[in-house]
PQR file of N, CA, C, O and H, with PARSE charges and radii, in Angstrom:
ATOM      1  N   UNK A   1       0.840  -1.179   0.000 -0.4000 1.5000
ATOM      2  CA  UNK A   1       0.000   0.000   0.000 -0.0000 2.0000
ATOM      3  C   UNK A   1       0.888   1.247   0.000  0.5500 1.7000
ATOM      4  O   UNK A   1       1.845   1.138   0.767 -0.5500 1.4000
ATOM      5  N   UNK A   2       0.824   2.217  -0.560 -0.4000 1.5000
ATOM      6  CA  UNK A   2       1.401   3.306  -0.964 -0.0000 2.0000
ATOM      7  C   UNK A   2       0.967   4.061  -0.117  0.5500 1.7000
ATOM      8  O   UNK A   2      -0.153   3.665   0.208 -0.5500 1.4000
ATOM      9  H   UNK A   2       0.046   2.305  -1.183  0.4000 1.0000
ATOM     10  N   UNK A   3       1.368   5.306   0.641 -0.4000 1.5000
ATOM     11  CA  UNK A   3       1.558   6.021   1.536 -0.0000 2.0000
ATOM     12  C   UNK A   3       2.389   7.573   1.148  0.5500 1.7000
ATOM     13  O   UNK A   3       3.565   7.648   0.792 -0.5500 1.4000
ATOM     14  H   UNK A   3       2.278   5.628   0.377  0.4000 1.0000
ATOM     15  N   UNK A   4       1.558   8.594   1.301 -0.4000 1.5000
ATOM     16  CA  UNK A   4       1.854  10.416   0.852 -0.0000 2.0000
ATOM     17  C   UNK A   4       2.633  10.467   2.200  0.5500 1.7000
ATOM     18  O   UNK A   4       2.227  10.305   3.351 -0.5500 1.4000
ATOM     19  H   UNK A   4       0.603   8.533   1.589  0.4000 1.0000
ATOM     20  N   UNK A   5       4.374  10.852   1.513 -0.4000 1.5000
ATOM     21  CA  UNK A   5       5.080  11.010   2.764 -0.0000 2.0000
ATOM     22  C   UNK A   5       5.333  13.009   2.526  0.5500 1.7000
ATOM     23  O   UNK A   5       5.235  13.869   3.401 -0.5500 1.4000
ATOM     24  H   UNK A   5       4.703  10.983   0.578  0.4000 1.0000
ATOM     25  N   UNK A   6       5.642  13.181   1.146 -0.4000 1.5000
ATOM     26  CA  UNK A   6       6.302  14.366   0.979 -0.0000 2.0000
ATOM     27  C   UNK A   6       5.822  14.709  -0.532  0.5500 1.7000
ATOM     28  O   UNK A   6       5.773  13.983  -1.525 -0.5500 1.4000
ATOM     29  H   UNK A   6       5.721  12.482   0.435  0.4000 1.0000
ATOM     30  N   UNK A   7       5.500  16.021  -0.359 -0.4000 1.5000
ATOM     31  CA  UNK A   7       4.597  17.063  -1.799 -0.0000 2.0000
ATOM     32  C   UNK A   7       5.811  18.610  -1.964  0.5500 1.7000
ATOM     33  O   UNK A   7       6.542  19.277  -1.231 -0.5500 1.4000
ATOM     34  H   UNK A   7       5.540  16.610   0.448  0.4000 1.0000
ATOM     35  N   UNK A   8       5.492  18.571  -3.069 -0.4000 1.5000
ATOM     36  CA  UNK A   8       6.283  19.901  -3.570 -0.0000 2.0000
ATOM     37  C   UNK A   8       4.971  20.663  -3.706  0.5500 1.7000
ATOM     38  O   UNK A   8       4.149  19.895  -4.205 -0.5500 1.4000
ATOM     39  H   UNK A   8       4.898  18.029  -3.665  0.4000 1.0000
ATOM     40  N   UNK A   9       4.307  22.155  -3.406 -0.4000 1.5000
ATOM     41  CA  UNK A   9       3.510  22.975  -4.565 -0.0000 2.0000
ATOM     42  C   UNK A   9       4.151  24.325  -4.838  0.5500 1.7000
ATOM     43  O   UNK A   9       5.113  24.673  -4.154 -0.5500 1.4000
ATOM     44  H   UNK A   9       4.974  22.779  -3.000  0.4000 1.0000
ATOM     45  N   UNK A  10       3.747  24.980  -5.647 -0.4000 1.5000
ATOM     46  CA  UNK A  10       4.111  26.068  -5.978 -0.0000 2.0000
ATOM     47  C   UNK A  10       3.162  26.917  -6.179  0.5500 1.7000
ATOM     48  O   UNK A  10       2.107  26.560  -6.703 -0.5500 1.4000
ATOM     49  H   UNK A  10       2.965  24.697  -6.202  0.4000 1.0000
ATOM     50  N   UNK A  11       3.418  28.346  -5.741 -0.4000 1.5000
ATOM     51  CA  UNK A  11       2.042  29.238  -6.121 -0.0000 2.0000
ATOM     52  C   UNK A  11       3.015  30.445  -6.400  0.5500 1.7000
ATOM     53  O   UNK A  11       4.186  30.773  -6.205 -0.5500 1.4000
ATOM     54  H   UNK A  11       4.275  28.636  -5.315  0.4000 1.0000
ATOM     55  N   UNK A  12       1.907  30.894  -6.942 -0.4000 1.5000
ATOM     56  CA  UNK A  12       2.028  32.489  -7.661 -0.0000 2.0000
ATOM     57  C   UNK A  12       1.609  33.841  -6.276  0.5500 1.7000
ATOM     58  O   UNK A  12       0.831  33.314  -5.481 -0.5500 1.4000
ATOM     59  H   UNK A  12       0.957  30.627  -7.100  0.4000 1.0000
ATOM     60  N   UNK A  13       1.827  34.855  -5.993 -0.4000 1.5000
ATOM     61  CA  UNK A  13       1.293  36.112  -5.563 -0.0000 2.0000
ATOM     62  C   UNK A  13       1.877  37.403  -5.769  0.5500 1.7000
ATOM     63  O   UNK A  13       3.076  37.447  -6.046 -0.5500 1.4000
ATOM     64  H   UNK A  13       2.458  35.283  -6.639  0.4000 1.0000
ATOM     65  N   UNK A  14       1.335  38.268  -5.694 -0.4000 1.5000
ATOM     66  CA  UNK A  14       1.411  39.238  -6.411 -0.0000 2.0000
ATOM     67  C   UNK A  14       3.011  40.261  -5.644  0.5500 1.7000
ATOM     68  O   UNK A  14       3.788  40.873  -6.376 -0.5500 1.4000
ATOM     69  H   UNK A  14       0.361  38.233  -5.470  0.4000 1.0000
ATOM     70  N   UNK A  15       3.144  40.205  -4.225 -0.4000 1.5000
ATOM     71  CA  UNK A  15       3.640  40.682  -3.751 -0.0000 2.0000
ATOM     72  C   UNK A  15       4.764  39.923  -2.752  0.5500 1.7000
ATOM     73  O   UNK A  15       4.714  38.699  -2.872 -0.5500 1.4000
ATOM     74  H   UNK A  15       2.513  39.708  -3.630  0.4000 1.0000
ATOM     75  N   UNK A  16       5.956  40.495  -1.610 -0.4000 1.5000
ATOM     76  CA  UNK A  16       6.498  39.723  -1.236 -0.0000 2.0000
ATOM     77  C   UNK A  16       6.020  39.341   0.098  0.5500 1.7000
ATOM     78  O   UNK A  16       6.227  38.332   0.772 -0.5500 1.4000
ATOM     79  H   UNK A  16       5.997  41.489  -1.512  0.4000 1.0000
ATOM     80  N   UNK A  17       5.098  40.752   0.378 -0.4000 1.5000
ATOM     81  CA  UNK A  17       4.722  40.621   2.215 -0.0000 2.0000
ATOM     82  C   UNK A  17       3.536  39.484   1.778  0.5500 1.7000
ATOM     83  O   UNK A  17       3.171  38.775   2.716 -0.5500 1.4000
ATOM     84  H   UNK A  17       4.929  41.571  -0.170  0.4000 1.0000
ATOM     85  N   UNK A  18       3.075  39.301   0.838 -0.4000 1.5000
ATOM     86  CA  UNK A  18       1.882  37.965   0.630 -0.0000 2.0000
ATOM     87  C   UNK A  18       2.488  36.918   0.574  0.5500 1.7000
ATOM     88  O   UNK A  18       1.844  35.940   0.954 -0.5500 1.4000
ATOM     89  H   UNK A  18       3.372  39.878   0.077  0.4000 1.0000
ATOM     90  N   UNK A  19       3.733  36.704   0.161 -0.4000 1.5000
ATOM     91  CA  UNK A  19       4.800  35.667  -0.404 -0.0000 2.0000
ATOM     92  C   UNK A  19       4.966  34.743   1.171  0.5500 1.7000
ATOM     93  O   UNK A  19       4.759  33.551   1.399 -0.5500 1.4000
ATOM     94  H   UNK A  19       4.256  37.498  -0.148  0.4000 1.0000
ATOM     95  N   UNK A  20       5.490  36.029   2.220 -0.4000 1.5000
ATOM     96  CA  UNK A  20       5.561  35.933   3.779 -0.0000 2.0000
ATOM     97  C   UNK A  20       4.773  35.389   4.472  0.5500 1.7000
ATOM     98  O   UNK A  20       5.045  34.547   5.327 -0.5500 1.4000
ATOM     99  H   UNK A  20       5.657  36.997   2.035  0.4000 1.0000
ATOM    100  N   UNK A  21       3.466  35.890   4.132 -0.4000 1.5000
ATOM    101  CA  UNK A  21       2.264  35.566   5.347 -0.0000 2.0000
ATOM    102  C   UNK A  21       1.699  34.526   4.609  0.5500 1.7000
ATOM    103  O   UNK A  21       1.055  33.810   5.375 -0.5500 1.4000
ATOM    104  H   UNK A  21       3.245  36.574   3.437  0.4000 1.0000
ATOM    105  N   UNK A  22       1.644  34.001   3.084 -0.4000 1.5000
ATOM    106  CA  UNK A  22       1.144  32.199   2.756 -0.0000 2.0000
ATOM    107  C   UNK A  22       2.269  31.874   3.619  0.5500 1.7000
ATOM    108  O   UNK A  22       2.059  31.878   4.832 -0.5500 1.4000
ATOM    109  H   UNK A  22       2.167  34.584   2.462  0.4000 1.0000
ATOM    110  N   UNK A  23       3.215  31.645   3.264 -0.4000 1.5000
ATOM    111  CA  UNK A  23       4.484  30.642   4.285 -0.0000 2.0000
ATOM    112  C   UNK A  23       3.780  30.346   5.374  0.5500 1.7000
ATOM    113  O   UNK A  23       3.503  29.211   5.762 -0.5500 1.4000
ATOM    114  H   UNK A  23       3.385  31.642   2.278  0.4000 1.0000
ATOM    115  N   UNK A  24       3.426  31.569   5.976 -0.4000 1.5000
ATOM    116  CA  UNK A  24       3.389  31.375   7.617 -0.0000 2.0000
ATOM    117  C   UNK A  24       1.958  30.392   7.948  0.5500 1.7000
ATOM    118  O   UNK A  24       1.782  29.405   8.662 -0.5500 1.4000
ATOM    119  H   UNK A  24       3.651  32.491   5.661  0.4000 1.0000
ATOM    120  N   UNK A  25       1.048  31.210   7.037 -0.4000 1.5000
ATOM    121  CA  UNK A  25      -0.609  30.888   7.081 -0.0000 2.0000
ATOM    122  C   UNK A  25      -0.139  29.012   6.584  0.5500 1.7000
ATOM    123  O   UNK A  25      -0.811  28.215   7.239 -0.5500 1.4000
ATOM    124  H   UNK A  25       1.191  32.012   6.457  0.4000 1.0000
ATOM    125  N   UNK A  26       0.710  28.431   5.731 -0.4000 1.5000
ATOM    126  CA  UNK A  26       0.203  27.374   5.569 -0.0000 2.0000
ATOM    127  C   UNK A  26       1.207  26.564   6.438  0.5500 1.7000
ATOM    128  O   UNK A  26       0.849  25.509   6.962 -0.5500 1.4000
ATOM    129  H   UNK A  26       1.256  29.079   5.199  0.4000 1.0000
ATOM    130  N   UNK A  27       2.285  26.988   6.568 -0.4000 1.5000
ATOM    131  CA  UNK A  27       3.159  26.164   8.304 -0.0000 2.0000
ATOM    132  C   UNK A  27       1.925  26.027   9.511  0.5500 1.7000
ATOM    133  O   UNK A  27       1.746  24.892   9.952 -0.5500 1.4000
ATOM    134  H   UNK A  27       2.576  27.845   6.143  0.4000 1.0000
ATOM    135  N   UNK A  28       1.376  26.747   9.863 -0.4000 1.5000
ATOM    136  CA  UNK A  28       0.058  26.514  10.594 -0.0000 2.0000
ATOM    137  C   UNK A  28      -0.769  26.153  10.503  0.5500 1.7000
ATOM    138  O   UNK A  28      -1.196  25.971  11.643 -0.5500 1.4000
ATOM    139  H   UNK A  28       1.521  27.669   9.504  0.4000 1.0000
ATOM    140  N   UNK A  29      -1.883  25.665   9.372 -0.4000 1.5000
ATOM    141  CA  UNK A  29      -2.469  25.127   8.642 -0.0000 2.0000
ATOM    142  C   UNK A  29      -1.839  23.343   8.502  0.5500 1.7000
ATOM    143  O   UNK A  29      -2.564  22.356   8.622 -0.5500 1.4000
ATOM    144  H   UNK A  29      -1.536  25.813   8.446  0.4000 1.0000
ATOM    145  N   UNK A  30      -0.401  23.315   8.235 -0.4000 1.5000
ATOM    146  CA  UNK A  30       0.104  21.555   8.066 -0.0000 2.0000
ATOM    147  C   UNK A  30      -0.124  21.264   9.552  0.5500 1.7000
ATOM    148  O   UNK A  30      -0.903  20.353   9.831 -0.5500 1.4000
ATOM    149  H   UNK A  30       0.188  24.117   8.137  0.4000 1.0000
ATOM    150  N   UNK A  31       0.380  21.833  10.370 -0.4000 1.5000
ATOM    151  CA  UNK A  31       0.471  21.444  11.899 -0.0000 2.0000
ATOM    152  C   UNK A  31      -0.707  21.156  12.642  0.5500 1.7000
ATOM    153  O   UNK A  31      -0.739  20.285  13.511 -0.5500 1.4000
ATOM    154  H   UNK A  31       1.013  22.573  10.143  0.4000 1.0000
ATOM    155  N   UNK A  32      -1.746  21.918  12.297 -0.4000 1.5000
ATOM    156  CA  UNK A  32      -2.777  21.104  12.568 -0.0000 2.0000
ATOM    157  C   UNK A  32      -3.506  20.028  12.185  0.5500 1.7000
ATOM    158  O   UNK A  32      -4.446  19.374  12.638 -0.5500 1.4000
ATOM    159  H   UNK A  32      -1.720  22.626  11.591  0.4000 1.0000
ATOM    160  N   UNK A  33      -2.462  20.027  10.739 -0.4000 1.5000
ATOM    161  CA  UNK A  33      -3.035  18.783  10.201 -0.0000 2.0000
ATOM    162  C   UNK A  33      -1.998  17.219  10.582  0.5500 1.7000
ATOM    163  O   UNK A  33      -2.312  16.097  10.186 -0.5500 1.4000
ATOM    164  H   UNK A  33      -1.699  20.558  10.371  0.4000 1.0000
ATOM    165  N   UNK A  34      -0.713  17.553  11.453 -0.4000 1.5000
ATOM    166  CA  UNK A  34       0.031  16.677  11.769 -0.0000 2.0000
ATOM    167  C   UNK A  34       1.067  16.586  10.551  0.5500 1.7000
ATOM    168  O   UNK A  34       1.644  15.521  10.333 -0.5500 1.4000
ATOM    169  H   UNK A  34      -0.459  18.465  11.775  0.4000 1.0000
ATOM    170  N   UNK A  35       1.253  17.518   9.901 -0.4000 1.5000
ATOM    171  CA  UNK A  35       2.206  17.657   8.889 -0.0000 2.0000
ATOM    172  C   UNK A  35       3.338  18.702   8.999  0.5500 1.7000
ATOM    173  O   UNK A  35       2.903  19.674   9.615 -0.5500 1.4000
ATOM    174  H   UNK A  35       0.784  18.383  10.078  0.4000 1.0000
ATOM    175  N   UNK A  36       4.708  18.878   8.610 -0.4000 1.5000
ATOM    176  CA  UNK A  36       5.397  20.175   8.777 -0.0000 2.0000
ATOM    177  C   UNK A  36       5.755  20.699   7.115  0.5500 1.7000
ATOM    178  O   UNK A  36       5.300  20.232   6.070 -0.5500 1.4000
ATOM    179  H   UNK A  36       5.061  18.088   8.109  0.4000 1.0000
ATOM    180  N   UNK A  37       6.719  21.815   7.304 -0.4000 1.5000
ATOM    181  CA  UNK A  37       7.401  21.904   6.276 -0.0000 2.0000
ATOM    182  C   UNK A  37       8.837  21.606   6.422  0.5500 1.7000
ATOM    183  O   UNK A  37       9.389  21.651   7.521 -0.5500 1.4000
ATOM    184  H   UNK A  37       7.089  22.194   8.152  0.4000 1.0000
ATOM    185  N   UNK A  38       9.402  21.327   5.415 -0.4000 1.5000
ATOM    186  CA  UNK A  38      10.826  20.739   5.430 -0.0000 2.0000
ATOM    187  C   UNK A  38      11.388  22.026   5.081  0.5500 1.7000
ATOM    188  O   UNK A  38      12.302  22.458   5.784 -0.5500 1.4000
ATOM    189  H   UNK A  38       8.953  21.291   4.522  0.4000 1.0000
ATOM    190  N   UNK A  39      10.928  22.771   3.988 -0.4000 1.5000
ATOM    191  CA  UNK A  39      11.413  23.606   2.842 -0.0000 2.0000
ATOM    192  C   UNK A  39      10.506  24.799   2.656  0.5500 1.7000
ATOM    193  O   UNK A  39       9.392  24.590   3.137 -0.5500 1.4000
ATOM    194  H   UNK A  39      10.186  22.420   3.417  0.4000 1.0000
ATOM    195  N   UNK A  40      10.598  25.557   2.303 -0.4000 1.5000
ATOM    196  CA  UNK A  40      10.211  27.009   2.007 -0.0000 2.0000
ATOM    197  C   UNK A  40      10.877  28.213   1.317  0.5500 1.7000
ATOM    198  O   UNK A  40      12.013  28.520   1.680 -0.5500 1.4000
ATOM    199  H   UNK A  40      11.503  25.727   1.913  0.4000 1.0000
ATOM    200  N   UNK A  41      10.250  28.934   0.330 -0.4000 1.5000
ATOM    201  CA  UNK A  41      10.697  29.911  -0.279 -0.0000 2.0000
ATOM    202  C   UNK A  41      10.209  30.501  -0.931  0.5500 1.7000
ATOM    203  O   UNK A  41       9.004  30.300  -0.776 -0.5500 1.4000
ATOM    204  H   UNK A  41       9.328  28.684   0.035  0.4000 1.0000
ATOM    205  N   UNK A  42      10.454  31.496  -1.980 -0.4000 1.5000
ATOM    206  CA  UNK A  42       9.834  32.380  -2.702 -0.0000 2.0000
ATOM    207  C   UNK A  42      11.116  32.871  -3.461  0.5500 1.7000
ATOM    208  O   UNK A  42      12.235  32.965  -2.956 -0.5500 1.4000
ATOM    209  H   UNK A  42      11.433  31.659  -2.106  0.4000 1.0000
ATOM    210  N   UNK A  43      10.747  33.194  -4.857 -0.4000 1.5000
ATOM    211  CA  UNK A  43      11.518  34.010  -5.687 -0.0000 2.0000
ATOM    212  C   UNK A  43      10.516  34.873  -6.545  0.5500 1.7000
ATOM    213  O   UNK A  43       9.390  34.488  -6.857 -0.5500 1.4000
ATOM    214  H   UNK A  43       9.838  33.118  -5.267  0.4000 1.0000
ATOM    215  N   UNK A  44      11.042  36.032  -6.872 -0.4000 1.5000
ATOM    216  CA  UNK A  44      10.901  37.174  -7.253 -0.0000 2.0000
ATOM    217  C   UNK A  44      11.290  37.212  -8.819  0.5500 1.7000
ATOM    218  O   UNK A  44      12.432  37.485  -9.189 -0.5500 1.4000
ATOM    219  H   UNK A  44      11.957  36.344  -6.618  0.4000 1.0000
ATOM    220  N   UNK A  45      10.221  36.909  -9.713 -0.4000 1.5000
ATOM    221  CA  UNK A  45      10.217  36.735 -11.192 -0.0000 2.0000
ATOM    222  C   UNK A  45       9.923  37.796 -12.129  0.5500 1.7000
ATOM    223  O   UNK A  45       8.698  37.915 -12.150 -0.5500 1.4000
ATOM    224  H   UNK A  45       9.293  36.688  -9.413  0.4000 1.0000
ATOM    225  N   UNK A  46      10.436  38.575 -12.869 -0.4000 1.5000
ATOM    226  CA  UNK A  46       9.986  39.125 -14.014 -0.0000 2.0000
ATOM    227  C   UNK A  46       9.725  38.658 -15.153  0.5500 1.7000
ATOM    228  O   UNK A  46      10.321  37.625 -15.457 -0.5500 1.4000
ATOM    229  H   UNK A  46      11.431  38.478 -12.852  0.4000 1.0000
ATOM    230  N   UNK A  47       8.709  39.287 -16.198 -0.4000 1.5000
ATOM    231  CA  UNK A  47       8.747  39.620 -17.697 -0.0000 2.0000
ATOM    232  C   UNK A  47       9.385  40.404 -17.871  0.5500 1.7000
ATOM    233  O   UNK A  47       9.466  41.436 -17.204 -0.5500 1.4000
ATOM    234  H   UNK A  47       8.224  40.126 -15.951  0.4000 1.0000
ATOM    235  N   UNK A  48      10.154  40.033 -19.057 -0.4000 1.5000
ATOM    236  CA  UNK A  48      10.482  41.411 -19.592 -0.0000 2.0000
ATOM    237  C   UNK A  48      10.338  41.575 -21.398  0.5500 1.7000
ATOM    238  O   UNK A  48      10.765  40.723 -22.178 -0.5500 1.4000
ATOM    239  H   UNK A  48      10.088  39.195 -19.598  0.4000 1.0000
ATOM    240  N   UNK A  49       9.503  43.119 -21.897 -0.4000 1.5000
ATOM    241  CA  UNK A  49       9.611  42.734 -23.092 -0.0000 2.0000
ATOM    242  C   UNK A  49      10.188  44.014 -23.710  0.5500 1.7000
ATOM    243  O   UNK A  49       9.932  45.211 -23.578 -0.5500 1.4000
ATOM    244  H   UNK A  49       9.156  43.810 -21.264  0.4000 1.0000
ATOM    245  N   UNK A  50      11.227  43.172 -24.569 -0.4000 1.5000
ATOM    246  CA  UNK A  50      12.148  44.564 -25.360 -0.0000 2.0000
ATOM    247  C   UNK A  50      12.897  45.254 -23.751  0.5500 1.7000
ATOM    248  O   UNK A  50      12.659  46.446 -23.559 -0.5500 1.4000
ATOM    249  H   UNK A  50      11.435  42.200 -24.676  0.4000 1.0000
ATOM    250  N   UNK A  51      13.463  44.766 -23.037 -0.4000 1.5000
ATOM    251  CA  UNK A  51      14.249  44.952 -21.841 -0.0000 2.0000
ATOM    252  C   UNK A  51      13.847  45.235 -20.996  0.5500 1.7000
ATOM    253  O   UNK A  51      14.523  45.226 -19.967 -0.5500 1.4000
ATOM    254  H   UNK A  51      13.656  43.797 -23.193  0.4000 1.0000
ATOM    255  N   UNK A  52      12.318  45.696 -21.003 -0.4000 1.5000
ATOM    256  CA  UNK A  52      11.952  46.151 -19.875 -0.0000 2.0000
ATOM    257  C   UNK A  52      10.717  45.672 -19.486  0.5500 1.7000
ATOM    258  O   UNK A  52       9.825  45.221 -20.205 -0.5500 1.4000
ATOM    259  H   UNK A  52      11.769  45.703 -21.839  0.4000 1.0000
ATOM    260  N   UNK A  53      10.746  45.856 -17.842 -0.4000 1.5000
ATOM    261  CA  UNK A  53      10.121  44.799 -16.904 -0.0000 2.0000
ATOM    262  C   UNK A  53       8.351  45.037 -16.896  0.5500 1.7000
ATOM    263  O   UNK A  53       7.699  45.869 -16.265 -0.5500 1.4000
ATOM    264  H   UNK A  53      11.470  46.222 -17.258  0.4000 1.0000
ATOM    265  N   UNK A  54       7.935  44.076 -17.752 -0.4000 1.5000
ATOM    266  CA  UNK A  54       6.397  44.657 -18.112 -0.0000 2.0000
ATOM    267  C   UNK A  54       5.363  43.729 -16.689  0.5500 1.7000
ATOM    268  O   UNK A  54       4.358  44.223 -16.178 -0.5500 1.4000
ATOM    269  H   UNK A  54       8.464  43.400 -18.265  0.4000 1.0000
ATOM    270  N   UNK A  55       5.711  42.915 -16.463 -0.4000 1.5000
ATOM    271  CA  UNK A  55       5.146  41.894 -14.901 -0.0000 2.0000
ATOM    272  C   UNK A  55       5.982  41.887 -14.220  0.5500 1.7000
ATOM    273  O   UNK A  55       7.164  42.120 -14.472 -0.5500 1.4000
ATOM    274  H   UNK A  55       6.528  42.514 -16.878  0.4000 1.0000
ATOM    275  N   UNK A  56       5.406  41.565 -13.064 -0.4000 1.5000
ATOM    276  CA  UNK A  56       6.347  40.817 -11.846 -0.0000 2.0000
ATOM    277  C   UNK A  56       5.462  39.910 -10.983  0.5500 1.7000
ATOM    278  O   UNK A  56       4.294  40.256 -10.808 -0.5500 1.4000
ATOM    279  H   UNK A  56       4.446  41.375 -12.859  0.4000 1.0000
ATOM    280  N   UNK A  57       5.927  38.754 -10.419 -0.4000 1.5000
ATOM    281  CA  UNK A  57       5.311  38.174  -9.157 -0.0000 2.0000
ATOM    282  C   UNK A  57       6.364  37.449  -8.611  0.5500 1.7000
ATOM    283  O   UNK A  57       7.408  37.459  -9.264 -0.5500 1.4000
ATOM    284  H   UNK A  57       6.876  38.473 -10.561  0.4000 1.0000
ATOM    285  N   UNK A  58       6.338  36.720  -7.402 -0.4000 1.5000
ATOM    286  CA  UNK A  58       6.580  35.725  -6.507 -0.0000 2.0000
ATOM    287  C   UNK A  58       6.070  34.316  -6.270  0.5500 1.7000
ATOM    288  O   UNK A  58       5.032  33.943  -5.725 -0.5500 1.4000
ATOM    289  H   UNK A  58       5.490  36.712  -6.872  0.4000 1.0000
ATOM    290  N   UNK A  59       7.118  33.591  -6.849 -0.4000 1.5000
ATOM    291  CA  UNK A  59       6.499  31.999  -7.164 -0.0000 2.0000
ATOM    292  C   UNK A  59       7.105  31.569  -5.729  0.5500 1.7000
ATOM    293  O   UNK A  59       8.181  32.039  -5.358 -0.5500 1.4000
ATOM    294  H   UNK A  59       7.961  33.894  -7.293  0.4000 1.0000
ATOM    295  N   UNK A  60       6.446  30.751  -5.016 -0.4000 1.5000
ATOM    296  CA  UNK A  60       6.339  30.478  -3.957 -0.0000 2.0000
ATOM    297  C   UNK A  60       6.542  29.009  -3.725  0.5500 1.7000
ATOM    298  O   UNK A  60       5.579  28.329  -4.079 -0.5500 1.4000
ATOM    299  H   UNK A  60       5.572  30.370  -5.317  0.4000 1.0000
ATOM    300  N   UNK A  61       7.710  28.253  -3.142 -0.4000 1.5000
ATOM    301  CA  UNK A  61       7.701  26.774  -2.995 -0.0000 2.0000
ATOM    302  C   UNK A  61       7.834  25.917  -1.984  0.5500 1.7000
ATOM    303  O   UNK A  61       8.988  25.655  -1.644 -0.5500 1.4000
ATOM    304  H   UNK A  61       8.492  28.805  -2.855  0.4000 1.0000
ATOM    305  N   UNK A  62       6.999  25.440  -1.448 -0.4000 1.5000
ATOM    306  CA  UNK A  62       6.795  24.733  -0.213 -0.0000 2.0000
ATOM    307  C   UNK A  62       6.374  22.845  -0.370  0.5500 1.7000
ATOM    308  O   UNK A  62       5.462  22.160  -0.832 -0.5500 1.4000
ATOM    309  H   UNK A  62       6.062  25.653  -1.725  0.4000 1.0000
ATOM    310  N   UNK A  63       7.801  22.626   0.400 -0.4000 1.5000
ATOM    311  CA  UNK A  63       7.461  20.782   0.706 -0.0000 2.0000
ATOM    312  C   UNK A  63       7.080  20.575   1.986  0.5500 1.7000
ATOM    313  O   UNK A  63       7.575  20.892   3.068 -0.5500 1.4000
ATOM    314  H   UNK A  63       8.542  23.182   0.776  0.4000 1.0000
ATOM    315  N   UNK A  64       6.238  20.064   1.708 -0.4000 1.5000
ATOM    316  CA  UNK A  64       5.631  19.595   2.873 -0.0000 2.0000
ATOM    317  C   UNK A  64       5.610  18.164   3.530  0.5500 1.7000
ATOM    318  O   UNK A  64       4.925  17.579   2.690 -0.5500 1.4000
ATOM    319  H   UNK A  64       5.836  19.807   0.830  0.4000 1.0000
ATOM    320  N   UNK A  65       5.862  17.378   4.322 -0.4000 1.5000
ATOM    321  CA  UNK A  65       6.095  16.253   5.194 -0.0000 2.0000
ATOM    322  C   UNK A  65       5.096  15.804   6.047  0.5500 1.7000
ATOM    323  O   UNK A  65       4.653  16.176   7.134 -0.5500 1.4000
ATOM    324  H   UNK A  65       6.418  17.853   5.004  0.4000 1.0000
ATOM    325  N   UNK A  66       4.726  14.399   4.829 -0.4000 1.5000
ATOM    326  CA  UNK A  66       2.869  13.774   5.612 -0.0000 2.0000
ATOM    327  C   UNK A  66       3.674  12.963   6.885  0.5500 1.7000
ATOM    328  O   UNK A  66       3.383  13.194   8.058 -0.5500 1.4000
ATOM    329  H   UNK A  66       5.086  14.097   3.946  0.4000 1.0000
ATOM    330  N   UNK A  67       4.735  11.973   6.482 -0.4000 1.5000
ATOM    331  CA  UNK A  67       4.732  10.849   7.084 -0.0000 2.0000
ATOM    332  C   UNK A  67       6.784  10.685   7.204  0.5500 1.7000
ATOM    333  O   UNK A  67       7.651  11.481   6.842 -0.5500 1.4000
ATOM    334  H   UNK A  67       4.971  11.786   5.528  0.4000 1.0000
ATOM    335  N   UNK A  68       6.888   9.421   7.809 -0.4000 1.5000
ATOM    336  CA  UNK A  68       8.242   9.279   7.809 -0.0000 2.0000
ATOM    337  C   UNK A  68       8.668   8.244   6.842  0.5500 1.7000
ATOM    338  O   UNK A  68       7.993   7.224   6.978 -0.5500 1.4000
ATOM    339  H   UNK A  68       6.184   8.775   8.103  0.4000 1.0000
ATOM    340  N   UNK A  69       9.625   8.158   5.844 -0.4000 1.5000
ATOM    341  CA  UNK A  69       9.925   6.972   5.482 -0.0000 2.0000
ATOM    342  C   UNK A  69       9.776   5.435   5.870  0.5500 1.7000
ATOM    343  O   UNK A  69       9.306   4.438   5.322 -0.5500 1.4000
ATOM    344  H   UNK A  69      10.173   8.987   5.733  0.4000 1.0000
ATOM    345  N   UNK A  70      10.458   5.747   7.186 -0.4000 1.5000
ATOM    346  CA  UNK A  70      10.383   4.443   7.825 -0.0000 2.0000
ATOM    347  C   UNK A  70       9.544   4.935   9.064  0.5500 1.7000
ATOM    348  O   UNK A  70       9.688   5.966   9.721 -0.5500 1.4000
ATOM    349  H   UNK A  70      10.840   6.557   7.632  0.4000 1.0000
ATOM    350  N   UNK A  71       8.481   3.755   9.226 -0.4000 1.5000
ATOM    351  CA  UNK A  71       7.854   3.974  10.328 -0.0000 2.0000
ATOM    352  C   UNK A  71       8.637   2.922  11.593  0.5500 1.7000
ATOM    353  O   UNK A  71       9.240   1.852  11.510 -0.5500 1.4000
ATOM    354  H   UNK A  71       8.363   2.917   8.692  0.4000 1.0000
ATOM    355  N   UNK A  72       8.219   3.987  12.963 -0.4000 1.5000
ATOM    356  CA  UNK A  72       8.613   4.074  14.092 -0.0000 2.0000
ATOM    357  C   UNK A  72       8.571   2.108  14.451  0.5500 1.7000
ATOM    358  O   UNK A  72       7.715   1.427  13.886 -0.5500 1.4000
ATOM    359  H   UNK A  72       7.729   4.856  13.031  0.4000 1.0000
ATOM    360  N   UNK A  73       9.360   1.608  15.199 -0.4000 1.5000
ATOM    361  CA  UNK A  73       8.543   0.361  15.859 -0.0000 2.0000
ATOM    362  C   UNK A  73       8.711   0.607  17.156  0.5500 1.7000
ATOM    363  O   UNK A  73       8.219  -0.147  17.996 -0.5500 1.4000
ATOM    364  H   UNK A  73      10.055   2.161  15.658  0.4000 1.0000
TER
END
């Protein structure tokens, strides 16, 4: 039987203080679910067209940790 130990997702937001407070909002959110994060981050992406910076956002990447490899005996 197969078993969800560890997930990558990634999200988009518009800004960096939003980038900050998902992190935080979903580290609290796993923990109540009996899950942590291993990993966390955000980078700061442009478009650019003809050199100059026409978008911007913050792609956001969080692993998260269901279970342990090896379970406890």
């Amino acid at each position: 039987m197969a078993r969800l130990i560890e997930t990558v997702q990634k999200f988009v937001v518009g800004t960096e203080e939003e980038a900050k407070s998902f992190i935080e909002r979903t580290a609290s959110e796993l923990k109540q679910k009996g899950a942590t994060i291993k990993k966390s981050g955000y980078e700061y992406k442009t478009k650019k067209l003809k050199g100059e910076i026409v978008d911007y956002c913050y792609v956001i990447s969080i692993t998260s940790v269901f279970d342990e490899i090896w379970e406890a005996k």
